[in-house]
ZAFI-889746 format. One record per atom (N, C-alpha, C): residue number from 1; residue in one letter; chain; atom name; x, y, z. Coordinates in steps of 0.05 Angstrom, whole numbers. Layout:
BEGIN
NODE     i   aa   ch   at        u        v        w
NODE   NUM    a    A   CA        X        Y        Z
...
This chain:
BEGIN
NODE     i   aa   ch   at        u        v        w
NODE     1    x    A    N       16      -23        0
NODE     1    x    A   CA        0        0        0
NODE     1    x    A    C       18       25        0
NODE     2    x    A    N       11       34      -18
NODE     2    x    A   CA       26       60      -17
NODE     2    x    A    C       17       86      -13
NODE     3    x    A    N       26      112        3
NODE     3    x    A   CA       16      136       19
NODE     3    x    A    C       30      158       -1
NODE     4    x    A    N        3      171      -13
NODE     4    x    A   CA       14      192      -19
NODE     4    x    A    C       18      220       -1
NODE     5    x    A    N       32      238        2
NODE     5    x    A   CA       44      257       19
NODE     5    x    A    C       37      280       -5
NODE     6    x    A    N       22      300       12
NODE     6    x    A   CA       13      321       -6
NODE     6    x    A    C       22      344       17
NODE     7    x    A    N       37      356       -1
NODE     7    x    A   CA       46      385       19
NODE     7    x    A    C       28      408        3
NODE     8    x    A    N       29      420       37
NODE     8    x    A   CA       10      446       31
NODE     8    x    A    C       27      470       28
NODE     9    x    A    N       22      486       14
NODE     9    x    A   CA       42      518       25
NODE     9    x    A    C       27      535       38
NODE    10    x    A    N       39      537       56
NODE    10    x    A   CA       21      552       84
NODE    10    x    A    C       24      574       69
NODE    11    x    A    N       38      589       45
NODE    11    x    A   CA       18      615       40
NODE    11    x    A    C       -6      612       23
NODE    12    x    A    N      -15      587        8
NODE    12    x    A   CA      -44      590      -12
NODE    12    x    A    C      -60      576       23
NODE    13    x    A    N      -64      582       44
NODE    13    x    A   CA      -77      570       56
NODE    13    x    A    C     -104      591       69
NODE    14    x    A    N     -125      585       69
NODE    14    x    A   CA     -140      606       69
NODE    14    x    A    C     -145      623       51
NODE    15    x    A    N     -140      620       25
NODE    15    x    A   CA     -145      639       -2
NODE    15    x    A    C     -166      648      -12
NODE    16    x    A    N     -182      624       -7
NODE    16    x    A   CA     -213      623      -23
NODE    16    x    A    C     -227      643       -5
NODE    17    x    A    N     -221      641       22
NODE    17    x    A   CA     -239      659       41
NODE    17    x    A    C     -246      687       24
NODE    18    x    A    N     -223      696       35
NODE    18    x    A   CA     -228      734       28
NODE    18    x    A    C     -239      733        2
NODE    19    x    A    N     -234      715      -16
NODE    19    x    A   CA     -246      718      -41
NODE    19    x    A    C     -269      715      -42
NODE    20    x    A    N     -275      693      -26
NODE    20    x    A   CA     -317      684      -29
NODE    20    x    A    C     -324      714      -11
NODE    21    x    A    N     -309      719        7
NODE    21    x    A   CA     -327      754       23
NODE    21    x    A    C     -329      762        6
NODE    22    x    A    N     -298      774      -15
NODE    22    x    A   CA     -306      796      -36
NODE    22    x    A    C     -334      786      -49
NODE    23    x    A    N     -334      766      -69
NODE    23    x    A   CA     -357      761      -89
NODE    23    x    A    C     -382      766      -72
NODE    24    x    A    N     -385      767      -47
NODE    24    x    A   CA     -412      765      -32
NODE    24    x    A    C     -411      790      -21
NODE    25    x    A    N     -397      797      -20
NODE    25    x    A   CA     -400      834      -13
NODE    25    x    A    C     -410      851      -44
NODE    26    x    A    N     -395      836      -69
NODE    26    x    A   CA     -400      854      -80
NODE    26    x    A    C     -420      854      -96
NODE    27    x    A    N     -435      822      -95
NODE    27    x    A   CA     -466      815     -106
NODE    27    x    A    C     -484      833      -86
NODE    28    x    A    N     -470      834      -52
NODE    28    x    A   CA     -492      857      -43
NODE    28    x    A    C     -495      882      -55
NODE    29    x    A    N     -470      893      -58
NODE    29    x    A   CA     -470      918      -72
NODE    29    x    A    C     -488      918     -103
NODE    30    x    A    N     -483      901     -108
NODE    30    x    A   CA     -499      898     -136
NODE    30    x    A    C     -533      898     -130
NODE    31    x    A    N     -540      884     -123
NODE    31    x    A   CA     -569      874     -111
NODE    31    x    A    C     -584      897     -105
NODE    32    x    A    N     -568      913      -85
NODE    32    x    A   CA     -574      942      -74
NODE    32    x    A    C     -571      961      -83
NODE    33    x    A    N     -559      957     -107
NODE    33    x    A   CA     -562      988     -135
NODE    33    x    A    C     -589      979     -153
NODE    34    x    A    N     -593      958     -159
NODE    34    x    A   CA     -611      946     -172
NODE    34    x    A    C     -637      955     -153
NODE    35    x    A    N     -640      949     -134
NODE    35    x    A   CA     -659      957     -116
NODE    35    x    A    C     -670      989     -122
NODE    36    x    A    N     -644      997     -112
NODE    36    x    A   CA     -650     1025     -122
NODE    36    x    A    C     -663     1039     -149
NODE    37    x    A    N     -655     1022     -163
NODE    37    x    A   CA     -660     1037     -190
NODE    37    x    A    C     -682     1032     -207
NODE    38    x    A    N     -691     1004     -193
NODE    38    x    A   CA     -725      991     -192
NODE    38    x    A    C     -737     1014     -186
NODE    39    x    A    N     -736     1022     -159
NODE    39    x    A   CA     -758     1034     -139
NODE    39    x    A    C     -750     1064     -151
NODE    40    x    A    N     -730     1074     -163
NODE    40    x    A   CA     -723     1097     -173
NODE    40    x    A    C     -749     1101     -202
NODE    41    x    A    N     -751     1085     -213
NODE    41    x    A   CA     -763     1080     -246
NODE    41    x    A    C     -792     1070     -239
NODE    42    x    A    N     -797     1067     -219
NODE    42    x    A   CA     -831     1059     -208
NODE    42    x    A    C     -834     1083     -199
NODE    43    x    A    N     -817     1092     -171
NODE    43    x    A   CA     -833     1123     -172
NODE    43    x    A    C     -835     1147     -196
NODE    44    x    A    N     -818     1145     -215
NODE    44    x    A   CA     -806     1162     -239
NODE    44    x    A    C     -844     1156     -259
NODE    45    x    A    N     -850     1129     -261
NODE    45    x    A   CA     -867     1121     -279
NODE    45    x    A    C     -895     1130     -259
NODE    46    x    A    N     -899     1126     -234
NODE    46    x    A   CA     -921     1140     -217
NODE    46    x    A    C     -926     1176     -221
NODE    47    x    A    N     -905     1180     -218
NODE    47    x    A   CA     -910     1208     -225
NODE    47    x    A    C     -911     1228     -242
NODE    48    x    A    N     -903     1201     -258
NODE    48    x    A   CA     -909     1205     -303
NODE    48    x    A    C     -948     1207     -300
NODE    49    x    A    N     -956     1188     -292
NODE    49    x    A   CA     -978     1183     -288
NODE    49    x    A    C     -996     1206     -272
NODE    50    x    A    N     -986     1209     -256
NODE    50    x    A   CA    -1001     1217     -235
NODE    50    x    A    C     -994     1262     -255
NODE    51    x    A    N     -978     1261     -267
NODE    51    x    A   CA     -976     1284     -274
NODE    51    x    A    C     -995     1292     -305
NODE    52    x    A    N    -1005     1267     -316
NODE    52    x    A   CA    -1022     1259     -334
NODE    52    x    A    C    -1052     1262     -328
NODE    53    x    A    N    -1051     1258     -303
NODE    53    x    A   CA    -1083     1254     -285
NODE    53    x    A    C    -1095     1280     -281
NODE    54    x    A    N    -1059     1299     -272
NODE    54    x    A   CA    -1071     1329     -264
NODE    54    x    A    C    -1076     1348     -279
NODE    55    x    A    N    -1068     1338     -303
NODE    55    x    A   CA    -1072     1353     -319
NODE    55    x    A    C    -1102     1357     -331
NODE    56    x    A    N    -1111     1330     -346
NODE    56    x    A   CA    -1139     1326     -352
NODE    56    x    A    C    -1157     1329     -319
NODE    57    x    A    N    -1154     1332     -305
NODE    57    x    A   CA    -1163     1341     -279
NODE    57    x    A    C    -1166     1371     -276
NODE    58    x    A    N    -1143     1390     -286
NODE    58    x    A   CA    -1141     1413     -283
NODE    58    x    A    C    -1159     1424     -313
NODE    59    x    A    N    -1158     1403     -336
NODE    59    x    A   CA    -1175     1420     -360
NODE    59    x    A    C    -1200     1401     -361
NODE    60    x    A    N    -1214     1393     -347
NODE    60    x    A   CA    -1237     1383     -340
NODE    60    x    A    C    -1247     1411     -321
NODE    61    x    A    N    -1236     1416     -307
NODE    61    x    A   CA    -1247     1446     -278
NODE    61    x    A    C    -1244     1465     -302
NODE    62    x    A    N    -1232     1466     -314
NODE    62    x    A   CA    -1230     1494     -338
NODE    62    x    A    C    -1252     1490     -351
NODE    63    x    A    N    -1256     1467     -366
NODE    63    x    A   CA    -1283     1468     -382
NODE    63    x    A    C    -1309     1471     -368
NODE    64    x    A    N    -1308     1457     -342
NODE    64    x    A   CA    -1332     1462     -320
NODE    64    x    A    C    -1330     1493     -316
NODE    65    x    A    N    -1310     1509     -320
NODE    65    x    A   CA    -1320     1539     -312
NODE    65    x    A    C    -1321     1543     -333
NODE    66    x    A    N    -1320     1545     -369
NODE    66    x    A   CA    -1333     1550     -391
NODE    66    x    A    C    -1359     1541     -384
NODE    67    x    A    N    -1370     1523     -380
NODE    67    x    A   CA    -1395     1514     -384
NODE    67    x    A    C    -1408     1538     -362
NODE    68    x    A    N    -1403     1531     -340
NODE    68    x    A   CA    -1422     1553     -314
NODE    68    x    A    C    -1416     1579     -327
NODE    69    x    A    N    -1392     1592     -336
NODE    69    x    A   CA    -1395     1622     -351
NODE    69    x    A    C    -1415     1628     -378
NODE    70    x    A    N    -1406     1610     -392
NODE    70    x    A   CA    -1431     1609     -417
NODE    70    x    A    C    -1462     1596     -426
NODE    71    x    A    N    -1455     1573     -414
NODE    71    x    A   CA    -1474     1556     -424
NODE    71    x    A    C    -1508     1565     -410
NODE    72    x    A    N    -1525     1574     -434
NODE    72    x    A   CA    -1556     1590     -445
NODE    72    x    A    C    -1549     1610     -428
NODE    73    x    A    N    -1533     1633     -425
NODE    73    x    A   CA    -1526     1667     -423
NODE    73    x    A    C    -1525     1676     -453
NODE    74    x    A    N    -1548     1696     -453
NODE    74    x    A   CA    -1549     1709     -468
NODE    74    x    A    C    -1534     1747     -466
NODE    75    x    A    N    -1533     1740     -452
NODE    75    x    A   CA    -1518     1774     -441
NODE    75    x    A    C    -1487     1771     -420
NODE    76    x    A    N    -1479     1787     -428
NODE    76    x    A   CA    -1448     1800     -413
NODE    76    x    A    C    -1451     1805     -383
NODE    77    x    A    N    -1481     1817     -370
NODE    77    x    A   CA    -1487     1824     -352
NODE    77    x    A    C    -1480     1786     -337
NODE    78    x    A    N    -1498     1770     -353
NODE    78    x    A   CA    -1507     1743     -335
NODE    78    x    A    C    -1482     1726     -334
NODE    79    x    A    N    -1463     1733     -362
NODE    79    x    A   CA    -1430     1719     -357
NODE    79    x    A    C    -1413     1741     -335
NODE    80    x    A    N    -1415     1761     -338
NODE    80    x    A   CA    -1400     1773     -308
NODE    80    x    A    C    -1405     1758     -283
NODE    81    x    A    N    -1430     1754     -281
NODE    81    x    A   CA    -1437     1749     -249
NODE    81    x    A    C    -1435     1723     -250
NODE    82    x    A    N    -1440     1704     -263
NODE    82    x    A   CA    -1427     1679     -277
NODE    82    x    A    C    -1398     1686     -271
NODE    83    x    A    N    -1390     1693     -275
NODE    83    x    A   CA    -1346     1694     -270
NODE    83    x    A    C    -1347     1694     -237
NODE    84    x    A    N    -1361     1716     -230
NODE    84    x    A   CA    -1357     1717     -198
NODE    84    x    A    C    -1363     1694     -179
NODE    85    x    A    N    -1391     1676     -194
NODE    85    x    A   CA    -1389     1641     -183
NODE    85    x    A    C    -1369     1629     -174
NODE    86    x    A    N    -1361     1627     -205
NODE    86    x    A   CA    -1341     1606     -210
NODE    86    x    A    C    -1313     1614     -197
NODE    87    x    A    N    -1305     1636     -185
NODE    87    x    A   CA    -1291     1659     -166
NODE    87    x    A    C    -1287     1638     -149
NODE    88    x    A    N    -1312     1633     -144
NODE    88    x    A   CA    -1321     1624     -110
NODE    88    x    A    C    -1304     1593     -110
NODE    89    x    A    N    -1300     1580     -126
NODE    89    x    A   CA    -1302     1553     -125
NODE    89    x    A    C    -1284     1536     -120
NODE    90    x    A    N    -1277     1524      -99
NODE    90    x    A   CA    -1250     1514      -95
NODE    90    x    A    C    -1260     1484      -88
NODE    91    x    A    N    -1240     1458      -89
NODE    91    x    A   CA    -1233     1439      -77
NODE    91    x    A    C    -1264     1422      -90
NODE    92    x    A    N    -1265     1435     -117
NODE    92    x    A   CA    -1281     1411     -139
NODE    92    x    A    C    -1269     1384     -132
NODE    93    x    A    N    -1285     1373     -126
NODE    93    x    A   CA    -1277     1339     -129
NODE    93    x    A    C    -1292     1327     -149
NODE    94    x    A    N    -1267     1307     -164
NODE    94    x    A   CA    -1275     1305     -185
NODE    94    x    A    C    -1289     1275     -187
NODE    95    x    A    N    -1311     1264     -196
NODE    95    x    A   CA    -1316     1239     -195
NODE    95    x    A    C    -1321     1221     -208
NODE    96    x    A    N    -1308     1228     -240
NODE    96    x    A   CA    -1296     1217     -268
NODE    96    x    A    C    -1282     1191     -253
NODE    97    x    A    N    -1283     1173     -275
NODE    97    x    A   CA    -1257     1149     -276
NODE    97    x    A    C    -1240     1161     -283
NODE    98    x    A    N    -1217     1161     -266
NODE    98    x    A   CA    -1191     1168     -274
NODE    98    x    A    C    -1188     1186     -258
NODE    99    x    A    N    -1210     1208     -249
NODE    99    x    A   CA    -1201     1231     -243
NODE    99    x    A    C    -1210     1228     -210
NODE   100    x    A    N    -1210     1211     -193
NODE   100    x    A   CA    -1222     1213     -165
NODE   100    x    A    C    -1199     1210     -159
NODE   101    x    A    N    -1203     1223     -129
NODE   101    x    A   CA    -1180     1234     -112
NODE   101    x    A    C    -1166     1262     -116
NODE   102    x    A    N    -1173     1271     -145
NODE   102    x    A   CA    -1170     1292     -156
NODE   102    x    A    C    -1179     1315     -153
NODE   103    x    A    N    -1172     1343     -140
NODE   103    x    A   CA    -1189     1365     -142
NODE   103    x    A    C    -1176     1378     -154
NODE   104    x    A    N    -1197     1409     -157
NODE   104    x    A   CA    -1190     1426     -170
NODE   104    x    A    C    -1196     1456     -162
NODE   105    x    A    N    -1185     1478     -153
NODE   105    x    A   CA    -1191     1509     -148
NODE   105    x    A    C    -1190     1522     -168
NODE   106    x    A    N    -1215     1539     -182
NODE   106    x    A   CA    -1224     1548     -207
NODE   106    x    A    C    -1224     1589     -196
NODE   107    x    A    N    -1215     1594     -211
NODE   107    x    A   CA    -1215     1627     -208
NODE   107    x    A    C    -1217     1637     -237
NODE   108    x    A    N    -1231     1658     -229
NODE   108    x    A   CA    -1247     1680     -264
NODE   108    x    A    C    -1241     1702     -254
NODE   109    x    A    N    -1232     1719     -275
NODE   109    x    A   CA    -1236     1746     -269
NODE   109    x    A    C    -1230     1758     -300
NODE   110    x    A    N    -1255     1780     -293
NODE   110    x    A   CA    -1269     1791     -312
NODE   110    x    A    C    -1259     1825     -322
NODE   111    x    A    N    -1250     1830     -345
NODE   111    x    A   CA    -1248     1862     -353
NODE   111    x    A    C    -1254     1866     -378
NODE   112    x    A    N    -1257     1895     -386
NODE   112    x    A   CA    -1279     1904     -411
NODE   112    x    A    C    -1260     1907     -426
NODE   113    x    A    N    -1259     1907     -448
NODE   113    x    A   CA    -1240     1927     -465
NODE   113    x    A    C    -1245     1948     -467
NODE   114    x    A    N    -1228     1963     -485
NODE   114    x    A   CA    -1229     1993     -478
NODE   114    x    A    C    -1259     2006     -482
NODE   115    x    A    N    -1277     1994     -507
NODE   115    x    A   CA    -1292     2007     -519
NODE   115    x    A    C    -1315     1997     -496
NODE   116    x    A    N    -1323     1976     -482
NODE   116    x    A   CA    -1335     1978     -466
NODE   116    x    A    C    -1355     1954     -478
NODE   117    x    A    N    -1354     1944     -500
NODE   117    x    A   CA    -1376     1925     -519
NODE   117    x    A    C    -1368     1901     -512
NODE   118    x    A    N    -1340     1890     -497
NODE   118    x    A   CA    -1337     1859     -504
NODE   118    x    A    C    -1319     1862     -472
NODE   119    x    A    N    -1336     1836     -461
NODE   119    x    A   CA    -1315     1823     -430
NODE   119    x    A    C    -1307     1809     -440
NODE   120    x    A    N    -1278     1809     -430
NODE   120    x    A   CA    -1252     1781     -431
NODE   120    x    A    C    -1260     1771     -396
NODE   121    x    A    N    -1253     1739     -406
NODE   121    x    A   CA    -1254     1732     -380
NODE   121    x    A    C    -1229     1709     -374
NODE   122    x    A    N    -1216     1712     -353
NODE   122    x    A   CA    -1194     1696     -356
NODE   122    x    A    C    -1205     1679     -326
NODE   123    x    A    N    -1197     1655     -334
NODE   123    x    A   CA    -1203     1625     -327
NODE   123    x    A    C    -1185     1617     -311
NODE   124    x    A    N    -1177     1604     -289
NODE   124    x    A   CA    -1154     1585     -278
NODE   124    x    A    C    -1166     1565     -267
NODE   125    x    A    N    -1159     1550     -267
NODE   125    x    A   CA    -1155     1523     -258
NODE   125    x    A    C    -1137     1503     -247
NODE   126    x    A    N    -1134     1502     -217
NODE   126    x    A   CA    -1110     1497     -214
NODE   126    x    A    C    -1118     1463     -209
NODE   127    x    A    N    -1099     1450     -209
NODE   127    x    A   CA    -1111     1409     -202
NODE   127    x    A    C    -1089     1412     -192
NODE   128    x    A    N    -1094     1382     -163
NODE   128    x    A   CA    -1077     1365     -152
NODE   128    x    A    C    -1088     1343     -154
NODE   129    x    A    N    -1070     1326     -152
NODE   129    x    A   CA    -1076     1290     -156
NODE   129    x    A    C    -1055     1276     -130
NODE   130    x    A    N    -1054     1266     -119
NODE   130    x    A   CA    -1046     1241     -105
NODE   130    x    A    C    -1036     1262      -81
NODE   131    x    A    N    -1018     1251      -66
NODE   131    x    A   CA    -1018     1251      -33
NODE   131    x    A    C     -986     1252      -26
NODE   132    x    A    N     -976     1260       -8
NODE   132    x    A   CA     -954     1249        2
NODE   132    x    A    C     -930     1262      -12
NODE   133    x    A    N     -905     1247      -10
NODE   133    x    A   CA     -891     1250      -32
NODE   133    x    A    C     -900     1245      -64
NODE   134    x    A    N     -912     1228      -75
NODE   134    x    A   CA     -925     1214     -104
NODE   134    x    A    C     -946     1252     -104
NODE   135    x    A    N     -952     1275     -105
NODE   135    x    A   CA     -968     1294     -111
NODE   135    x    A    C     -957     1305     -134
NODE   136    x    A    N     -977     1302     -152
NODE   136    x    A   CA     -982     1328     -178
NODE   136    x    A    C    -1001     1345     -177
NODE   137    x    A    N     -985     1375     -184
NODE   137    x    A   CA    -1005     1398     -186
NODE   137    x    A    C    -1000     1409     -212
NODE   138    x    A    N    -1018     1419     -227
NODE   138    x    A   CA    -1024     1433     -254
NODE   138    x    A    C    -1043     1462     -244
NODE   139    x    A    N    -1031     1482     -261
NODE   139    x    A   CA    -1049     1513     -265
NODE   139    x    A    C    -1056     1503     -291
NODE   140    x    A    N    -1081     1509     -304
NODE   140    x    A   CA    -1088     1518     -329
NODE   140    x    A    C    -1103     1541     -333
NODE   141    x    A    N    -1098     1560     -352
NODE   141    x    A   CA    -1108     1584     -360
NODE   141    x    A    C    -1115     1592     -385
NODE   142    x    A    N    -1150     1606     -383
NODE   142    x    A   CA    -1162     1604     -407
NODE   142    x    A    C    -1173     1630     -414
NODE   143    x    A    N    -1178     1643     -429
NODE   143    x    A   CA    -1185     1665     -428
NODE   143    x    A    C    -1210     1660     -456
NODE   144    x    A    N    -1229     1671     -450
NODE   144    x    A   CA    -1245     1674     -469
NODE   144    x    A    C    -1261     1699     -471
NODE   145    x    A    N    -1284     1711     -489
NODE   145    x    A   CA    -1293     1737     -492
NODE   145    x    A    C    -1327     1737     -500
NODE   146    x    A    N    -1335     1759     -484
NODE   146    x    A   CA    -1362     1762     -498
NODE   146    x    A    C    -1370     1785     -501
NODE   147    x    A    N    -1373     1787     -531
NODE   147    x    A   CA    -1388     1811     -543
NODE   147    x    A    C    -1420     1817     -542
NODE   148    x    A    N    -1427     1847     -544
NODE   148    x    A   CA    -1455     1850     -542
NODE   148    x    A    C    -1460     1840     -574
């Protein structure tokens, strides 16, 4: 029977160690940029969204104050006092698909032109959508006119 004799060199002894730490330190490091950059591109795509929402939120309240300023006014007198309503009107909640959770603060204000025959009326509409950090807000502004 014969013994084979295997010598070690006490410097490769322990080698693999520090090396398996490195690769497992640096798959953490990896793992945890990846993490990041998930949750970076989910909130990035939420607030793509959610800035899409406020918008048609904010020109949905704009067309709601076209409609209460114009719609069957036959006179400048009944769209003036019509503008000063719609003045009044804040924290529209909206209750569209798509658009709930959504409000909107609407402001008009009304001046003549020089000659005194035609009101301009300028429109705002401001929308917010969502909560927290994830919040979009939009102004929209409309100006429209009525002649005698």
């Amino acid at each position: 029977m014969s013994h084979k004799i295997i010598f070690i060199n006490k410097k490769q002894q322990g080698f693999l160690i520090p090396v398996a730490l490195f690769i497992v330190l640096l798959m953490g490091i990896f793992a945890l940029t990846m993490s990041q950059l998930t949750s970076g591109a989910r909130n990035s795509a939420v607030l793509e969204a959610l800035s899409n929402q406020v918008f048609y939120a904010a020109e949905s309240g704009a067309q709601y104050a076209m409609y209460t300023l114009f719609f069957d006014v036959t006179s400048r007198a009944t769209a003036d006092t019509n503008c000063s309503t719609v003045n009044g009107m804040s924290d529209l909640a909206l209750s569209a698909s798509g658009l709930t959770g959504c409000t909107v603060d609407l402001g008009c204000s009304v001046t003549n032109d020089g000659t005194g025959t035609r009101s301009i009326y300028a429109i705002t509409a401001a929308g917010s959508c969502g909560s927290g950090e994830l919040t979009a807000e939009r102004t929209l502004s409309v100006q429209a006119f009525m002649a005698d």
